[in-house]
C-alpha positions in Angstrom: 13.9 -15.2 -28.6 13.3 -18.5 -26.2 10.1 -19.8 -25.7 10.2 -18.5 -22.3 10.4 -15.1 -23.7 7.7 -15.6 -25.7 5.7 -17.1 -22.9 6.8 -13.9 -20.9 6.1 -11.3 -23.5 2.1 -13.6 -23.9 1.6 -13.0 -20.1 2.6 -9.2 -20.4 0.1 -8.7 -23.6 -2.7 -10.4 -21.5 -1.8 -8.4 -18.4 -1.9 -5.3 -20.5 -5.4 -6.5 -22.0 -6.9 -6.9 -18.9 -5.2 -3.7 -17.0 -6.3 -1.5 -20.4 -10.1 -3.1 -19.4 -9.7 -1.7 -15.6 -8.5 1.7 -17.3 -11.5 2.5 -19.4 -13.8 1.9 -16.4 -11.8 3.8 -13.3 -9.4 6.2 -14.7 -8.9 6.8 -18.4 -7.6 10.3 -17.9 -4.4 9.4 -15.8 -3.7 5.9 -17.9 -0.3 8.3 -19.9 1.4 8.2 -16.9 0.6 5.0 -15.6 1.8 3.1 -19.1 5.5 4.8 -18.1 5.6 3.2 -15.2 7.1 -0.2 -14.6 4.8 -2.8 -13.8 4.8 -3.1 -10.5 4.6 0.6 -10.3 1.7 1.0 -12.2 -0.2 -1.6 -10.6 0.4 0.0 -7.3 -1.1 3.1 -8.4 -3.5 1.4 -10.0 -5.3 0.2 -7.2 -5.0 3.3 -5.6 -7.1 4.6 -8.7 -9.5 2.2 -8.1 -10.3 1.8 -4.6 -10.5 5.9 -4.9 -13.3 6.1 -7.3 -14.5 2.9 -5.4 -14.8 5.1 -2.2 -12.4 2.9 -0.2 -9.5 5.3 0.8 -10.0 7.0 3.9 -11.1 10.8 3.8 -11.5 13.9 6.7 -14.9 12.7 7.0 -13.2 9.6 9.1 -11.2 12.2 11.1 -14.2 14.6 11.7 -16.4 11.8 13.4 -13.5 10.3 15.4 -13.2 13.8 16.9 -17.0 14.4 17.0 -17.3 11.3 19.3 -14.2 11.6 21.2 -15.9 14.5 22.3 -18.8 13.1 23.0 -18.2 10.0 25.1 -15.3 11.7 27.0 -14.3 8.4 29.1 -13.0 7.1 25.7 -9.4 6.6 26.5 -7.0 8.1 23.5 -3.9 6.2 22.4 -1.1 8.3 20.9 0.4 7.3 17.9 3.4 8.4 16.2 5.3 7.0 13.1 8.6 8.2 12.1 10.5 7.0 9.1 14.0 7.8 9.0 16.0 7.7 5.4 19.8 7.4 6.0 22.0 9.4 3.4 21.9 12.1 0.9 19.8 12.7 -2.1 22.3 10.6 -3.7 22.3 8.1 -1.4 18.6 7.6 -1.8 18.9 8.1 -5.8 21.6 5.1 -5.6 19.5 2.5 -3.7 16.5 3.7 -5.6 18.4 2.6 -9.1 19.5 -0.3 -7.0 16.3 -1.6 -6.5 14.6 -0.6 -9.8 17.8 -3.3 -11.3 17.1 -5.8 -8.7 13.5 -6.6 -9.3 12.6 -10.0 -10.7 10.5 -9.2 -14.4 9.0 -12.4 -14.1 8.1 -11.9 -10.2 7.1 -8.2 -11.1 4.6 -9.2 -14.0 3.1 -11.8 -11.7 2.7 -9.0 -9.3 1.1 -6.7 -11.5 -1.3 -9.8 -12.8 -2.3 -10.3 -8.9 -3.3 -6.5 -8.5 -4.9 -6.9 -11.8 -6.9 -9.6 -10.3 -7.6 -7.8 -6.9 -9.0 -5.2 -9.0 -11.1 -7.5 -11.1 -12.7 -9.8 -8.3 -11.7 -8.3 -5.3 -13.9 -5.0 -5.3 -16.5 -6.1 -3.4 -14.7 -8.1 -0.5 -13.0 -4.9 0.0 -15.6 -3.0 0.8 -17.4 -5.5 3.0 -14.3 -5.2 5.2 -14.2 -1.8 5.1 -17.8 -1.8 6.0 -17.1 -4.0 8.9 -14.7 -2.0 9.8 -16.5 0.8 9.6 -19.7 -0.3 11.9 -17.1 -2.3 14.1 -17.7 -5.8 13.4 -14.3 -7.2 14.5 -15.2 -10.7 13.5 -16.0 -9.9 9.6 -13.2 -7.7 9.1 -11.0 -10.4 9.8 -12.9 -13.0 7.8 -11.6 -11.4 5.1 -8.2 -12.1 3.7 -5.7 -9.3 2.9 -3.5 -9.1 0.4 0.7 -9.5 1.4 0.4 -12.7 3.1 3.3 -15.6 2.8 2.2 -16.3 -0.9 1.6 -12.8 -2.1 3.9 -12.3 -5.5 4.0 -8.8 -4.4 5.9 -9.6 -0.8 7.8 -12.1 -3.0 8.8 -9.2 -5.2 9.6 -6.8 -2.7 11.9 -10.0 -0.2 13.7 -10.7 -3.6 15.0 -7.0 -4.5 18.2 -4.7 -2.5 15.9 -3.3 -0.3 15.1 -6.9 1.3 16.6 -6.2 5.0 15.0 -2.8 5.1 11.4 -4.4 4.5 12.3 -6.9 6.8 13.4 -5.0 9.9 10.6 -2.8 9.1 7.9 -5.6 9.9 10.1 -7.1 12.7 9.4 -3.1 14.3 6.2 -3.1 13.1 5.5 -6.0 14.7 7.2 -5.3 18.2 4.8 -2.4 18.4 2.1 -4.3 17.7 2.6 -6.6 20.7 3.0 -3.8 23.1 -0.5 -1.8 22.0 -3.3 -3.3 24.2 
């Protein structure tokens, strides 16, 4: 073993300290099935864990007071949306670029992925739901005094531009952002 894969294997037990920390306090009873997930993986789902029993994922409460006051103030003008994802190929087609892109990720970029999450997690709890409370009471300003995650030094975009499915990511945000400029 080199010293960098000593150095890696260090980072991954300290990631793994600090992710079994965030475990015991949000969701020991679904941590099995997070530990056979890569790392990247798992820290996706873990911040899904989180910022569920953190109250910050969006519920039909959200959808029943948007329709309660659409009703209500009936001038509002309502904006259509509709997003469709198309997947090109058969099941095995998918399976292929799936296996493709499991191969092409970065373990180094992947555990400093899973280390950032782990961090968001640990520090970020309370921004989140500032924004989310801005949001929610429609205080445009403080929302976006807030910084998001996925910006130009995020290890997690890094991860994602540096696997197979680089050019699908990227002409998805190049659409995203065409619609974006066309919304009023």
């Amino acid at each position: 073993m080199t010293c960098g894969q000593d150095a890696r294997a260090a980072a991954a037990a300290r990631a793994y300290s600090r992710f079994r920390a965030i475990e015991a306090k949000y969701f020991a009873k679904d941590s099995e099935r997070l530990e056979e997930l890569r790392p990247a993986l798992a820290g996706g789902r873990m911040v899904g864990l989180v910022q569920s029993k953190e109250g910050l994922v969006a519920d039909d409460d959200i959808q029943k007071t948007l329709a309660r006051l659409m009703r209500r103030n009936r001038d509002a003008k309502r904006t259509a949306l509709e997003v469709k994802i198309d997947l090109e190929g058969g099941f095995g087609d998918l399976a292929k670029r799936a296996e493709e892109l499991t191969a092409s990720l970065d373990p180094a970029l992947e555990l400093e992925c899973f280390e950032s999450q782990l961090g968001r997690m640990e520090n970020d709890i309370d921004k989140m739901r500032r924004r989310a409370n801005a949001w929610a009471r429609g205080y445009v300003d403080d929302f976006r005094g807030v910084a998001l995650p996925g910006g130009e030094d995020d290890s997690c975009r890094a991860l994602v531009l540096s696997s197979s499915e680089r050019n699908v990511l990227v002409e998805a945000r190049a659409k995203l952002r065409v619609f974006c400029s066309r919304t009023p």
